[in-house]
C-alpha positions as CSV (number, residue, x, y, z in Angstrom):
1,X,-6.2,14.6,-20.4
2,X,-6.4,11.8,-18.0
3,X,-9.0,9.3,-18.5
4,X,-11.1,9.9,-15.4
5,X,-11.5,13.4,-16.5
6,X,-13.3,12.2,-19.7
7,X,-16.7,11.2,-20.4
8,X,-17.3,7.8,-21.5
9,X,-17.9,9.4,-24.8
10,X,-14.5,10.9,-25.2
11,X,-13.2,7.8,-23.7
12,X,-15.0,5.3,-26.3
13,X,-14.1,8.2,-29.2
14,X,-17.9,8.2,-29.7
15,X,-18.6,11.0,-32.1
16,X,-21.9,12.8,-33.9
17,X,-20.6,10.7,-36.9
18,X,-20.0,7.4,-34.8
19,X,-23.6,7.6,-33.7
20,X,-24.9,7.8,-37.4
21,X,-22.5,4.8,-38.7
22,X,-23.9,2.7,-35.7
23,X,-27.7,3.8,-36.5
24,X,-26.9,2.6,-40.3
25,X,-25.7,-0.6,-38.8
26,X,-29.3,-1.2,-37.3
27,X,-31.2,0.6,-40.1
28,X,-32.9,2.5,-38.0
29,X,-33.6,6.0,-39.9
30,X,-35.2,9.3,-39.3
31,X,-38.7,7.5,-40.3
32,X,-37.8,4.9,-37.4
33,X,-37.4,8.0,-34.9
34,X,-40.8,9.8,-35.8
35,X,-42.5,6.7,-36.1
36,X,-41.8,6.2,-32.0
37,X,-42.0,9.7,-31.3
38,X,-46.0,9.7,-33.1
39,X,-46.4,7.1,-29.8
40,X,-44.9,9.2,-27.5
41,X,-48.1,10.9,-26.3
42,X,-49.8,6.7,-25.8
43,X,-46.6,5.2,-24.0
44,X,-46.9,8.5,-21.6
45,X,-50.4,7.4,-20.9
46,X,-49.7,4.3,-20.2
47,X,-46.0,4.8,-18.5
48,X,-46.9,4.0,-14.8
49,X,-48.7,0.5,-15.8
50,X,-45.7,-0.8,-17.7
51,X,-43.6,0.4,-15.1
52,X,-45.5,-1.1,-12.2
53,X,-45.8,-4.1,-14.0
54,X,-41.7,-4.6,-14.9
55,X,-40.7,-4.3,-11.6
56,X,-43.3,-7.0,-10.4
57,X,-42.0,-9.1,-12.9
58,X,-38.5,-8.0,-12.1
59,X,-38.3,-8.7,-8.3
60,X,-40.2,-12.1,-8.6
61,X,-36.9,-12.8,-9.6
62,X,-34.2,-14.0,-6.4
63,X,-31.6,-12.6,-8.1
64,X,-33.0,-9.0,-9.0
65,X,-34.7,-8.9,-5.9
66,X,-31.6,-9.4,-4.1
67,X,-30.0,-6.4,-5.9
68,X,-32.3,-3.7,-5.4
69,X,-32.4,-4.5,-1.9
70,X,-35.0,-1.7,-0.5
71,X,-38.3,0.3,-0.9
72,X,-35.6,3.4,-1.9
73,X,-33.4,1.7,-4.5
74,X,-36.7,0.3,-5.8
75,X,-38.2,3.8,-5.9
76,X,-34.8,5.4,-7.8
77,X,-35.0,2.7,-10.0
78,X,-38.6,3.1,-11.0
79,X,-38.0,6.7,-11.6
80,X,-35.2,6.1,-13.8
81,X,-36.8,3.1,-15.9
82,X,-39.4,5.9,-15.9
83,X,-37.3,8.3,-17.8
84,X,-35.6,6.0,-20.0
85,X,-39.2,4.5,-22.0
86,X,-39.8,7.7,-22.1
87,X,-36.4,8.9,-24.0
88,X,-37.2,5.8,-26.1
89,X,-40.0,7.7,-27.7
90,X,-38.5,10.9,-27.6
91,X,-37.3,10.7,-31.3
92,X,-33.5,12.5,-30.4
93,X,-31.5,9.7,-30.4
94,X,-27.9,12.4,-30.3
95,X,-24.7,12.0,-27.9
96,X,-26.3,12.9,-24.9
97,X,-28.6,9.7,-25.4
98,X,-25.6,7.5,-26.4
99,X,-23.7,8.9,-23.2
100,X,-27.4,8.1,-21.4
101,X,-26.9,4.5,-22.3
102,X,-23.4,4.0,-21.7
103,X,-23.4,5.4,-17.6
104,X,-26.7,2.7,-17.7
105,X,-24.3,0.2,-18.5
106,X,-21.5,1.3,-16.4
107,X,-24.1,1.3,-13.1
108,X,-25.1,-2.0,-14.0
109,X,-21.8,-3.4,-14.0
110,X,-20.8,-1.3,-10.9
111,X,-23.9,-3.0,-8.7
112,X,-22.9,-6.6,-10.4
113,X,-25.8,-7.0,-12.9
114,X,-24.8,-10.0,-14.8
115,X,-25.7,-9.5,-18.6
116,X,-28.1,-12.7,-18.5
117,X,-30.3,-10.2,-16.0
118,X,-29.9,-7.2,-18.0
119,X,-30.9,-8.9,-21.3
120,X,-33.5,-10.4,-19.3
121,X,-34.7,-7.6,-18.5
122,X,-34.7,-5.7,-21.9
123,X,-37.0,-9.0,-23.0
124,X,-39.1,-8.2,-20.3
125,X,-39.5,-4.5,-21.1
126,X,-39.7,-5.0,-24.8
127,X,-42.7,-7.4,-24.3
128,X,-44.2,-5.3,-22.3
129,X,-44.0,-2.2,-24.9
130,X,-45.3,-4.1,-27.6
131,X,-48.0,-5.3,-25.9
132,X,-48.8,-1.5,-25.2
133,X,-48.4,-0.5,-28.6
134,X,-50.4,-3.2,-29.5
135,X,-53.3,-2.7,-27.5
136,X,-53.5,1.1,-27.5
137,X,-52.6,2.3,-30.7
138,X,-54.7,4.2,-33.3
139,X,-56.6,2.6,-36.4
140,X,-54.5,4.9,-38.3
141,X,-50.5,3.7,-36.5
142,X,-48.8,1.5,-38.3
143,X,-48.1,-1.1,-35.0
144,X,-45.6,-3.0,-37.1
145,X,-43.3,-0.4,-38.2
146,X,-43.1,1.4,-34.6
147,X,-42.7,-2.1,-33.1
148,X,-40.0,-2.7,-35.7
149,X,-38.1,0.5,-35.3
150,X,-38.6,-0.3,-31.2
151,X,-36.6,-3.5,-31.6
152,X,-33.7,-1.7,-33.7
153,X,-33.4,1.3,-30.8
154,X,-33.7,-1.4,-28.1
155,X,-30.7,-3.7,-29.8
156,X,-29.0,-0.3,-30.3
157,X,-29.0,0.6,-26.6
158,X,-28.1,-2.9,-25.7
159,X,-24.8,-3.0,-27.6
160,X,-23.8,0.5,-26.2
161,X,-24.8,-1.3,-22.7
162,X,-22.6,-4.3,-23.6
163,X,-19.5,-2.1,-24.9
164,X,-19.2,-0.5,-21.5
165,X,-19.8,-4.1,-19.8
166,X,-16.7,-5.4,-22.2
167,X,-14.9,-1.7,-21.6
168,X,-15.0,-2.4,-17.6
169,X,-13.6,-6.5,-17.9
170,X,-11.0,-4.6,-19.8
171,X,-10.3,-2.3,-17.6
172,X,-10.2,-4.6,-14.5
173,X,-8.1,-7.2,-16.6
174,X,-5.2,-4.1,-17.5
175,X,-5.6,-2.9,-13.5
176,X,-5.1,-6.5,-12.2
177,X,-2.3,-7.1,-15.0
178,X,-0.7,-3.6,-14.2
179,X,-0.9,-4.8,-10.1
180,X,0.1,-8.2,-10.9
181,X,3.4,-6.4,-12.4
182,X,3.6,-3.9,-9.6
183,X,4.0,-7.1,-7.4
184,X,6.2,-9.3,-9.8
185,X,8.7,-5.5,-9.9
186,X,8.5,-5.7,-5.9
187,X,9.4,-9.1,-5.3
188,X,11.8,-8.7,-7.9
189,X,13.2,-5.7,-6.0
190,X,12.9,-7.7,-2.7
191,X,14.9,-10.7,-4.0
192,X,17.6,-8.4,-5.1
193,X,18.0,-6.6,-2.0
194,X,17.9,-10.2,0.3
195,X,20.5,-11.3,-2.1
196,X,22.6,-8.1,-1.8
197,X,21.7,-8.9,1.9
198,X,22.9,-12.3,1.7
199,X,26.0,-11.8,0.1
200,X,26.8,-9.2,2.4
201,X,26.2,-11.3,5.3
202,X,28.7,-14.2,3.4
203,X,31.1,-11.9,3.2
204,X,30.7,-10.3,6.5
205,X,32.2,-10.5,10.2
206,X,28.9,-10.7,12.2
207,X,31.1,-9.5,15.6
208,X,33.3,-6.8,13.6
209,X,31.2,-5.6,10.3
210,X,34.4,-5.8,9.0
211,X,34.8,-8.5,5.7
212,X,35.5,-12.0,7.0
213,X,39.0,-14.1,5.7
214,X,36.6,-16.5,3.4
215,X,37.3,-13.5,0.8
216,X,40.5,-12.2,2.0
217,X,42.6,-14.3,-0.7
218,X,40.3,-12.6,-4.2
219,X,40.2,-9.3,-2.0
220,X,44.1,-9.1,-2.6
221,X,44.4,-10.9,-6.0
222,X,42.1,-8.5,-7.6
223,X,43.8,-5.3,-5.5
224,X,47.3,-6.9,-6.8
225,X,45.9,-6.9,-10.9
226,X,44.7,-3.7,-10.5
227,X,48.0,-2.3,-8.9
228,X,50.3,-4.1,-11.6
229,X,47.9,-2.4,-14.9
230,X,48.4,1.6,-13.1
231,X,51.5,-0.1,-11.6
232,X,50.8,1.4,-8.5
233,X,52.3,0.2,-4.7
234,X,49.9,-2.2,-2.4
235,X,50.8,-2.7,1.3
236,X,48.9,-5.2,3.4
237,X,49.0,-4.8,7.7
238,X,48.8,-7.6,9.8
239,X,46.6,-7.1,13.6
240,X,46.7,-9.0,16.6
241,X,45.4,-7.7,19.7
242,X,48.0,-8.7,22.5
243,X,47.5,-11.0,25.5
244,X,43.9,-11.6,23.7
245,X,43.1,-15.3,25.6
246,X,44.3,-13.7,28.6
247,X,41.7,-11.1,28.4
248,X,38.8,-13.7,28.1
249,X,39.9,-15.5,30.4
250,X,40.1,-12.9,33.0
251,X,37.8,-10.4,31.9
252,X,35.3,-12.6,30.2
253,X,34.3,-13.2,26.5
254,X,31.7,-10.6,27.1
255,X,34.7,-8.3,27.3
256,X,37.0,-10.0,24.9
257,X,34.1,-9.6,22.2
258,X,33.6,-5.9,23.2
259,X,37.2,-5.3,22.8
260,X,37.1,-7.4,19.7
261,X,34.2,-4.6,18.2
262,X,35.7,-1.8,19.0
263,X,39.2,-2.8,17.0
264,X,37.6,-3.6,14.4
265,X,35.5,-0.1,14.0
266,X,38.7,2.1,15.1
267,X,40.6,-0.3,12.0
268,X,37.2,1.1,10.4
269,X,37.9,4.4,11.0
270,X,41.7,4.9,10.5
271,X,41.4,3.5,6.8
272,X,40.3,5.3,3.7
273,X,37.2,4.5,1.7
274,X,39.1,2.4,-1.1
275,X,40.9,0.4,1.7
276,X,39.7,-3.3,2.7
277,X,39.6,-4.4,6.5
278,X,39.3,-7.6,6.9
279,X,38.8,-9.7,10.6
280,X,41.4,-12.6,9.8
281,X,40.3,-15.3,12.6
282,X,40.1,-14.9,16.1
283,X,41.9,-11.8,17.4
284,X,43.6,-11.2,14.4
285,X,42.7,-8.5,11.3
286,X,44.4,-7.9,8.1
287,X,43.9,-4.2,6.1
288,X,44.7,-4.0,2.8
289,X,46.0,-0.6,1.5
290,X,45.7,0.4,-2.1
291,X,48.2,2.8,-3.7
292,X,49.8,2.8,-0.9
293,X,53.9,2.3,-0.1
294,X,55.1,1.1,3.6
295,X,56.3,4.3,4.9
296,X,52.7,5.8,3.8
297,X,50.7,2.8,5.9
298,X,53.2,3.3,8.9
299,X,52.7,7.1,9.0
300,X,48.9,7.3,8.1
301,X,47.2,4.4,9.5
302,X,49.6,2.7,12.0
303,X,50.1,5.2,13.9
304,X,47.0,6.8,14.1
305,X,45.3,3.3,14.9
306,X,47.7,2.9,17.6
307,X,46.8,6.2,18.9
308,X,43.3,5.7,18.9
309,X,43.3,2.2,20.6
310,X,45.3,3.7,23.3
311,X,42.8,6.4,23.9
312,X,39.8,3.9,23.6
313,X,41.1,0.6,25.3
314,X,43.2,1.6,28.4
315,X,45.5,-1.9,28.8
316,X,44.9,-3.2,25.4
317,X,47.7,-3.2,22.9
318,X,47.9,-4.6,19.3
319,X,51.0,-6.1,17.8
320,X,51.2,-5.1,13.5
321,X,53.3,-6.4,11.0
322,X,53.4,-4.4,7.2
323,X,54.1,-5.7,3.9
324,X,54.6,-3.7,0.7
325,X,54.3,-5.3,-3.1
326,X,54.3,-2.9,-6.4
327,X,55.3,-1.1,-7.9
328,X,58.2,-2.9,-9.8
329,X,57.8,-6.2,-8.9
330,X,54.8,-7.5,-7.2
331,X,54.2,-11.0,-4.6
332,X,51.0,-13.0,-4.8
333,X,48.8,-12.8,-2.2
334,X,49.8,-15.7,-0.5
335,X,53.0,-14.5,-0.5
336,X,52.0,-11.0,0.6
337,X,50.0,-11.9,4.0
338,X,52.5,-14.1,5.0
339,X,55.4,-11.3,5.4
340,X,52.8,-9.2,7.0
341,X,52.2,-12.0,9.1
342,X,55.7,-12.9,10.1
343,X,56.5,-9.1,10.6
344,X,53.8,-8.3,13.1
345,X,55.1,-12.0,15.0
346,X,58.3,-10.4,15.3
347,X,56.9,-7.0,16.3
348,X,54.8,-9.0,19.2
349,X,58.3,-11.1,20.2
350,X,59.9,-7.5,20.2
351,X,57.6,-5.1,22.5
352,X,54.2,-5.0,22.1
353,X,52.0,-2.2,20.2
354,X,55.2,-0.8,17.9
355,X,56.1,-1.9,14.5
356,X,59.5,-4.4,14.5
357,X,62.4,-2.7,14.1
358,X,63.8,-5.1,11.6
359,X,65.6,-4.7,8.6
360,X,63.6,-5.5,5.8
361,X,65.0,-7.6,2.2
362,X,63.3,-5.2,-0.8
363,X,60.8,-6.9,-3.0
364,X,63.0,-7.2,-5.4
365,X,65.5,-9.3,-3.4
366,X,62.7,-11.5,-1.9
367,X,61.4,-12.4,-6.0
368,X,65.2,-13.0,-6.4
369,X,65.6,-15.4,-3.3
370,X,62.2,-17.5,-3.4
């Protein structure tokens, strides 16, 4: 059960025996209750003069007066102080009293009664009902004993007020704690995220999306260690768009970084998931295939990319270069990028937008001749 559904009996696990234990802790006993009940019939006499008479002293103070506001409030209130003296000398003092004095004590702490007011006020209303008792008993009532057991139900009610006063702070302290958290999680969650941000940004192209070159070198050492554990093949392909300074200078660098976007998401595109594209400097990129031999990165991404540039950029041509490393033997990276490199200056001295049609030394020679 949730804990608005409660009462503030269930909620304080206030029970028939509870009530008993707390009455022992006062001493107030069943003579206590008839002895106020036997004054019921002279408090009911006298109700309206004592109520009258507490709320005159009440709102001659700033304070008080300032909470009840209006003629209304003022009217509920009398009405309820009303009912309240008058449960005082009912002589059932069971749950529903208890649960009586607790939603007191909630209200108050609701409207921002300050204890100091509410214990002023209990003064106030216990002077005013021994005074009462005082003046209007019979010969034959014993003033001090109802006067006594008076002070013990009054003290009673007051720490039953005061739990729910300490109950509320509580509850306020564990909302503002469980907030406080809430926030700490989502700035938490908000640093992460600019961070991932962040790091994405360092490690992106703004123009392309693609990964910038500050990376490329741990990119391809990492793809190399991986390779040489499953001892798979790696190939890395070498970009450069053709005639590039040409085309801002002619066309604009408007144009040149328009052509410069849509390379990099057709390089995008062509490659798989597990690939890394990378915008090298300038006009040049660098893709780096995983598990991948030469003839595979000719056949399934150089050509297709050629393809789809030629569709997409009418006059714009890309010269590419390929290097493979793995499975036998493998280059460092270093090593690796600059074949692709030289290969796709070869291709450009060749005929643009087709591979060279070189021969090319094996791995295993180039280990054996560096």
């Amino acid at each position: 059960m949730k804990q608005t559904d409660q009462t503030l009996l269930e909620q304080m696990r206030i029970t028939d025996f509870e009530v008993e234990h707390r009455k022992n802790l006062f001493l107030f006993s069943s003579v206590d209750a008839q002895l106020l009940k036997s004054c019921k019939s002279l408090i009911e006499q006298n109700i309206d003069a004592v109520v009258s008479e507490f709320y005159r002293m009440q709102t001659s103070i700033p304070e008080i007066a300032l909470l009840i506001g209006d003629a209304d409030t003022l009217a509920r209130l009398r009405s309820a102080q009303r009912r309240y003296i008058l449960d005082l000398f009912s002589g059932l003092y069971d749950l529903e009293y208890i649960n009586n004095r607790l939603r007191i004590g909630l209200v108050h702490k609701r409207i921002g009664v300050e204890p100091k007011l509410y214990l002023s006020a209990i003064y106030t209303l216990k002077h005013l009902l021994h005074e009462t008792i005082e003046k209007n008993s019979q010969p034959d009532m014993n003033r001090i004993a109802i006067i006594s057991a008076l002070d013990k139900l009054l003290l009673f009610d007051v720490t039953l007020v005061f739990e729910t006063y300490i109950r509320s702070l509580v509850s306020e302290i564990e909302t503002a704690k469980d907030k406080s958290e809430q926030y700490a999680r989502s700035m938490e969650e908000k640093v992460k995220e600019r961070t991932r941000q962040l790091e994405e940004i360092s490690c992106t192209d703004a123009l392309t999306g693609l990964l910038n070159v500050r990376h490329l070198q741990d990119i391809i050492t990492t793809a190399l260690r991986s390779a040489q554990r499953r001892s798979e093949p790696v190939s890395v392909i070498y970009i450069d768009i053709d005639d590039f300074k040409k085309i801002n200078d002619t066309q604009g660098h408007q144009r040149g970084d328009e052509i410069l976007r849509t390379v990099g998401n057709l390089i995008k595109d062509t490659a798989r998931m597990e690939d890394n594209c990378i915008r090298y400097g300038g006009d040049e990129f660098c893709v780096l295939l995983t598990n991948c031999r030469e003839d595979q990165a000719r056949e399934q991404f150089i050509n297709r990319l050629t393809q789809k540039i030629s569709e997409r950029l009418s006059g714009v041509t890309i010269s590419i270069g390929v290097a493979q490393t793995g499975p036998n033997e493998y280059l460092d990276a270093h090593t690796l990028i600059k074949i692709a490199d030289e290969r796709m200056y070869a291709a450009k001295q060749t005929h643009k937008n087709n591979i060279a049609k070189i021969t090319t030394l094996g791995v295993d020679k180039l280990i054996e001749s560096s």
